[in-house]
C-alpha positions in Angstrom: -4.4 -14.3 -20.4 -0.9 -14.7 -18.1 -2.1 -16.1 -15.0 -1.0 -14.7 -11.5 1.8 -16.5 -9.5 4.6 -15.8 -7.6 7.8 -16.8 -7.5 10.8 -16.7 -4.1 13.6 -15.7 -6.3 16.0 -15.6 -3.2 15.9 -15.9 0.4 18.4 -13.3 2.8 20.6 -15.8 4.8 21.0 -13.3 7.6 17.1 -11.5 7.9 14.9 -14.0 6.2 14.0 -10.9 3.5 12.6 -12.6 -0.2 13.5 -11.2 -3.5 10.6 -12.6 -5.7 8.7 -11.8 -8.8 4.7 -11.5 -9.2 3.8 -12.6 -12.5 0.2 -10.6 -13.6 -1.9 -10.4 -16.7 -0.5 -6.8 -17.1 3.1 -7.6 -16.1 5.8 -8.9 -13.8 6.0 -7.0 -10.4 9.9 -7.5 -8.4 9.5 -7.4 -4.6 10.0 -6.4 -2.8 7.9 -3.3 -4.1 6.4 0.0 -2.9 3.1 0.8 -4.7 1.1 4.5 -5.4 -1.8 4.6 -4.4 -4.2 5.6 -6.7 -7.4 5.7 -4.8 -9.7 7.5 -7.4 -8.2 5.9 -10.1 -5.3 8.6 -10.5 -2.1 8.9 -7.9 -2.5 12.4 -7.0 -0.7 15.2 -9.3 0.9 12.8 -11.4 0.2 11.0 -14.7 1.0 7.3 -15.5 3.9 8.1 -17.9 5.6 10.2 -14.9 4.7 7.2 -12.6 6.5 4.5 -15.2 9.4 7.0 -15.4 10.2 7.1 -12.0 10.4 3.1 -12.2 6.1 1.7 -10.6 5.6 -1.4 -12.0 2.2 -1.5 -9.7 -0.3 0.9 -8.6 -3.7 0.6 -6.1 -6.7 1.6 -6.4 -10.1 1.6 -4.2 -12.6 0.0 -4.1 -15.3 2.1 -2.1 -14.0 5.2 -4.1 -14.6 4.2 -7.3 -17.6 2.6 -6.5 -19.5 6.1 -4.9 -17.4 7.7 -8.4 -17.9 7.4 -11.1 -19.1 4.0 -10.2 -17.6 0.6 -11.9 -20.3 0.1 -14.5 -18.9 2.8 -15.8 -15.4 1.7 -15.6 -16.4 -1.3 -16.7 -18.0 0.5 -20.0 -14.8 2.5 -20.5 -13.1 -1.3 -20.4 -11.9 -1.9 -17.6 -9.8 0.0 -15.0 -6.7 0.0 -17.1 -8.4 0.9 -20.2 -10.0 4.1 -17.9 -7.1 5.5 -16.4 -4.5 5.0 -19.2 -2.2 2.5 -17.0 -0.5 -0.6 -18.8 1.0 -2.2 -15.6 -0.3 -4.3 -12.8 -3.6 -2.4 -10.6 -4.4 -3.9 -6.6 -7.6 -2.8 -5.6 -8.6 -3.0 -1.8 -11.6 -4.2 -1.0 -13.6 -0.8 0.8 -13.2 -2.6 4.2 -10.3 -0.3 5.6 -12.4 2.8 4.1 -15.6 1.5 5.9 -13.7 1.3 9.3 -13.0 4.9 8.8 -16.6 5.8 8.4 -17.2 4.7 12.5 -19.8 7.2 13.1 -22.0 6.7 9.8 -22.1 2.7 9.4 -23.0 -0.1 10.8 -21.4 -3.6 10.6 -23.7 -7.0 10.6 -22.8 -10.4 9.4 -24.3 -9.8 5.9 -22.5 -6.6 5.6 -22.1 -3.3 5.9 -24.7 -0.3 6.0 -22.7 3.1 5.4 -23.5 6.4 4.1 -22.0 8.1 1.2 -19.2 10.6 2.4 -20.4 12.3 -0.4 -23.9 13.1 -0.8 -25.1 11.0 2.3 -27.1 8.3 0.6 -27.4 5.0 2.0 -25.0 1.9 0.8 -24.1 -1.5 1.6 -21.5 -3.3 1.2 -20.8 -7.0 0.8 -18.3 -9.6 0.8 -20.0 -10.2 -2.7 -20.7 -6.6 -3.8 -16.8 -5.7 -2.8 -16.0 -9.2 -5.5 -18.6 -7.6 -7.9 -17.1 -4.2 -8.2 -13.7 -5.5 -8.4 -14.9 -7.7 -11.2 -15.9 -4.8 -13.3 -12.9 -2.8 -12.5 -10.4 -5.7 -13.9 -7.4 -5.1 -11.3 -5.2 -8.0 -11.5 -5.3 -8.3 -7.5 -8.3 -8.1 -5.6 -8.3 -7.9 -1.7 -10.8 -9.5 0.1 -13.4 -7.7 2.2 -12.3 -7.7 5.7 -13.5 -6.2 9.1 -10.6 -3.9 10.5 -10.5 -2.9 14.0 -8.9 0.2 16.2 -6.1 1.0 18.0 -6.7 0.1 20.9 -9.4 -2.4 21.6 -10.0 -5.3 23.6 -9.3 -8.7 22.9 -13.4 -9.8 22.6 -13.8 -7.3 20.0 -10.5 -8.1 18.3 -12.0 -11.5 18.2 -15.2 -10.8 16.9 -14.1 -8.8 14.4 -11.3 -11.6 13.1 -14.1 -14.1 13.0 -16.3 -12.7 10.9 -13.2 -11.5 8.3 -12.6 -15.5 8.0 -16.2 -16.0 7.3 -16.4 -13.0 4.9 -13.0 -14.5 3.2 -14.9 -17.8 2.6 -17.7 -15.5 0.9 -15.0 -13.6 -1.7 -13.6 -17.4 -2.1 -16.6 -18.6 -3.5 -17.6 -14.9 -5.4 -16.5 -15.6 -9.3 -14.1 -13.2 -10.7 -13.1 -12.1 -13.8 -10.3 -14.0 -15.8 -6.9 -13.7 -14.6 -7.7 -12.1 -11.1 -5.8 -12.8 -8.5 -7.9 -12.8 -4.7 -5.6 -12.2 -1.3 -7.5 -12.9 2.1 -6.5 -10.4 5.1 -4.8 -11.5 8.5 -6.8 -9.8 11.5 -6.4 -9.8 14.7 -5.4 -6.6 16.1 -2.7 -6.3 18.4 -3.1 -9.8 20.1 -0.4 -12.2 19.2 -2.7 -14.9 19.7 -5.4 -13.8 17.7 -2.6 -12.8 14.6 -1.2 -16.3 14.9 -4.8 -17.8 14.5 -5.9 -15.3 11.5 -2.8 -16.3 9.6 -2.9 -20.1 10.2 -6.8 -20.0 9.5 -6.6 -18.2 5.8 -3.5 -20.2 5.0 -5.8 -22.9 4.9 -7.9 -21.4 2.6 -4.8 -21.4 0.2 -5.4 -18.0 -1.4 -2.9 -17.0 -4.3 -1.5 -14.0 -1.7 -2.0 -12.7 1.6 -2.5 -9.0 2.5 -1.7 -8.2 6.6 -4.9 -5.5 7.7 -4.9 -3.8 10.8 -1.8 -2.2 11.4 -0.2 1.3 11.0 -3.5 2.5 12.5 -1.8 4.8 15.1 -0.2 1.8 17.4 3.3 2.4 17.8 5.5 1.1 15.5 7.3 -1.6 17.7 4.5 -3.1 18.5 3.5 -3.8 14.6 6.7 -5.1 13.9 6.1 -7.3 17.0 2.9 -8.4 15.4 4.8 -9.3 11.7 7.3 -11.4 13.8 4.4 -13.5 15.8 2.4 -14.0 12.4 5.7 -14.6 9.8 6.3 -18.3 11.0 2.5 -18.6 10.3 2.4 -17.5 6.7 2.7 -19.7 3.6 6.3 -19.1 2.4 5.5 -19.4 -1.4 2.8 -16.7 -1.7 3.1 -13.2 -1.7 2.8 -10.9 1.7 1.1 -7.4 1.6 1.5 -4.9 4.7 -1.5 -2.7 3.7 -1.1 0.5 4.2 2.2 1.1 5.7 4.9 3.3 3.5 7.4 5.4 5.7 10.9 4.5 4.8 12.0 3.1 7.9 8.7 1.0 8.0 9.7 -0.7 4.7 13.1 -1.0 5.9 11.8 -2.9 9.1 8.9 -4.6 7.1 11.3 -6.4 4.4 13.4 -7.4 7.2 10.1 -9.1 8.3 9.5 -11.0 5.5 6.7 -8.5 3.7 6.9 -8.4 0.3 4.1 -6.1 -1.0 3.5 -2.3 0.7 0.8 0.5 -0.4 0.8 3.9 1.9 -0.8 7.7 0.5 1.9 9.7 2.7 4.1 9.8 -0.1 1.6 11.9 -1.9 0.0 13.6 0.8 3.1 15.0 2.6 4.6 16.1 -0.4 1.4 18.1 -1.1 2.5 20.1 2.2 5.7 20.7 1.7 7.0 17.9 3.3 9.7 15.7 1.3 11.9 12.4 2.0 15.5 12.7 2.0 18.5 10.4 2.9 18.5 12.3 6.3 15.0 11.9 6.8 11.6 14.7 6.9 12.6 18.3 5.1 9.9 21.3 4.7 11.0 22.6 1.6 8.4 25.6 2.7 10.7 26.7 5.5 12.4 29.8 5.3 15.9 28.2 5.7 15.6 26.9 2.1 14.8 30.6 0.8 18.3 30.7 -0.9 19.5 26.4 -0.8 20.5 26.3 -4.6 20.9 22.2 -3.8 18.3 19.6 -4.6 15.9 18.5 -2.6 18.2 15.6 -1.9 21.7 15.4 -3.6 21.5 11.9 -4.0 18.0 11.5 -5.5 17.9 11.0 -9.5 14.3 11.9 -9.8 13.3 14.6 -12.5 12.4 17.2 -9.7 16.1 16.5 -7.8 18.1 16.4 -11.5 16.7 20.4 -12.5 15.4 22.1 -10.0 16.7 23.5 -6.7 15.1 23.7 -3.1 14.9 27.4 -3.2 12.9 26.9 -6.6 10.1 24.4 -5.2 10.0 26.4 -2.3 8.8 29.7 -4.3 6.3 27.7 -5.9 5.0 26.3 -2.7 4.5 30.1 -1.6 3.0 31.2 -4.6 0.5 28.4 -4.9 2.1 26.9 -7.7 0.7 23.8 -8.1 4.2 22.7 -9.9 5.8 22.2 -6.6 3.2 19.4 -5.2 3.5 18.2 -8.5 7.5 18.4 -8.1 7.4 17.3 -4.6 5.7 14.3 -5.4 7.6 13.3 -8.5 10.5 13.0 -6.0 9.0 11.4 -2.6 7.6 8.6 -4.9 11.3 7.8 -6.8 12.7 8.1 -3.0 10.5 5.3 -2.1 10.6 3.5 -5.3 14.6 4.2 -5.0 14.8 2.4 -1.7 12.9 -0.7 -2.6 15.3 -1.2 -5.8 18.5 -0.8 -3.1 16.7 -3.2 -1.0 16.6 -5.3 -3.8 20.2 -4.9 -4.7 20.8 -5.5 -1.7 18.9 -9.3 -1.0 20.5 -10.0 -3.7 24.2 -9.6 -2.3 22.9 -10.9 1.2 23.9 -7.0 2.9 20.8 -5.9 3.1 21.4 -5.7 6.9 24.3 -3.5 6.1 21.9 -1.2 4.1 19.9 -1.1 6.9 23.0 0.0 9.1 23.7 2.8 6.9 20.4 4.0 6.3 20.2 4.7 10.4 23.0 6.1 10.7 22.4 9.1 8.3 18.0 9.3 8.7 17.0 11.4 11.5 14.4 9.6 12.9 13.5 12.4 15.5 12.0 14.0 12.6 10.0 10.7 11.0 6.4 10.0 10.5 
């Protein structure tokens, strides 16, 4: 089996942006890249023929989800995450430790783990550094994120503290948690929104010397200048030959910004989950296709788009099936905010390449209306 590595292809003179390759048992990955997320093992309305049309070479899955359903034995049964869901390319899974956080009011966090209950049915679970390393086992995803402690926006520096503490001890756990052949383990930078505490967490895992390096905690409802202030204290910090993931972040100008920061790797669901509303990407940033104004707009959702929904159908089209209930038009909608971001990352590509990509950033401003962003 083709181990994981990663390789700097170039550096940008000008931004410090890398144009690299991950090399996976189920395939090369170029970054940097934008990946679905396919939490329950499926990126919502769309099947993994459309996704390798519009041009994914990597898709994420969860952790916690698949483990409450069907559960991984299961998966494991069926052969392996891949196998399951029908998808030949490269799968990240996260560890459940972002999903826990979210459960605040029904779990409870101690150093052996955590105690949740099922969003489900209510039962009671726990969940380990070791159980997170034994589910992702079974599923077989060529990456597998550590299981981290995330904390909110805002807190105080104590808990901040705590909290990054005990994701260094839990990383040490995964570390020494076997996996199965080929996988690929990233530890998490904590730390909140303290520069000190950022710059610690990143200096502290680099030590650990795992193959890649995801960045937790951010994009939880801080405002956006201030994570990008956090990339820039923790950037210096970070080993330049592995791979950086900015979990959960996926707003165009946020890969923009994050690229310019040196992130190679980004996952985010508001592709999907907008377009499910309505709610597309475009070249001059948000547009409701379920507004009334696009009643009669014979255009494309965005004229300079080359995604299957953008190449036959018009505005005025998706629209109608929005109001009728169609489920064609999420289905439509998120063909095309996918290929937008999926579209961007290969001009930001293009553009590390030919050292402009601070020029591309220049002209993606100064047409995206960010009074309307996300």
């Amino acid at each position: 089996m083709k181990p994981f590595s990663f390789e700097v292809l170039k550096t940008c003179a000008q931004t410090g942006a890398r144009l690299g390759v991950l090399h996976t048992p189920h395939g090369d990955v170029h970054t940097p890249v934008y990946m679905p997320v396919g939490t329950a093992a499926t990126v919502k309305a769309m099947t993994p023929r459309e996704l390798i049309e519009i041009g994914a070479e990597i898709m994420l899955s969860n952790t916690y989800h698949l483990h409450l359903r069907p559960g991984e034995d299961l998966v494991a049964e069926a052969g392996g995450l891949h196998r399951f869901m029908a998808w030949p390319r490269p799968i990240l899974t996260d560890s459940g430790g972002f999903q826990v956080f979210s459960l605040a009011g029904i779990r409870k966090i101690r150093e052996d783990g955590v105690t949740f209950q099922s969003h489900l049915d209510g039962s009671r679970r726990f969940l380990s550094p070791e159980k997170s390393m034994e589910i992702q086992r079974a599923l077989g995803s060529d990456i597998v994120m550590a299981f981290d402690v995330c904390t909110a926006y805002p807190c105080d520096h104590r808990t901040a503290e705590d909290a990054m503490h005990r994701t260094h001890r839990w990383a040490q756990r995964c570390l020494q948690s076997p996996l199965a052949p080929g996988q690929a383990l990233f530890g998490i930078v904590q730390g909140a929104f303290f520069r000190d505490l950022r710059i610690q967490s990143a200096q502290t895992l680099a030590q650990m010397d795992f193959p890649g390096y995801g960045i937790g905690g951010l994009s939880v409802g801080e405002p956006k200048a201030l994570m990008y202030e956090m990339l820039e204290a923790i950037m210096p910090h970070m080993p330049q030959a592995k791979p950086r993931y900015l979990m959960g972040v996926g707003s165009p100008d946020c890969l923009i910004e994050g690229v310019m920061r040196g992130v190679d790797m980004f996952d985010c669901v508001l592709a999907t989950r907008i377009a499910r509303n309505g709610t597309c990407f475009t070249t001059n940033g948000r547009l409701v296709i379920k507004n009334a104004r696009y009643a009669r707009d014979f255009g494309p959702i965005d004229d300079e788009c080359d995604c299957y929904a953008c190449r036959n159908f018009s505005r005025a089209y998706i629209r109608h099936l929005f109001k009728t209930g169609e489920i064609t038009g999420a289905r439509l909608a998120s063909i095309h905010n996918l290929r937008f971001l999926l579209r961007l990352m290969e001009n930001v590509r293009q553009a590390i390449a030919q050292d402009s990509l601070p020029q591309l950033r220049a002209r993606f401003y100064e047409r995206y209306d960010m009074s309307r962003n996300f």
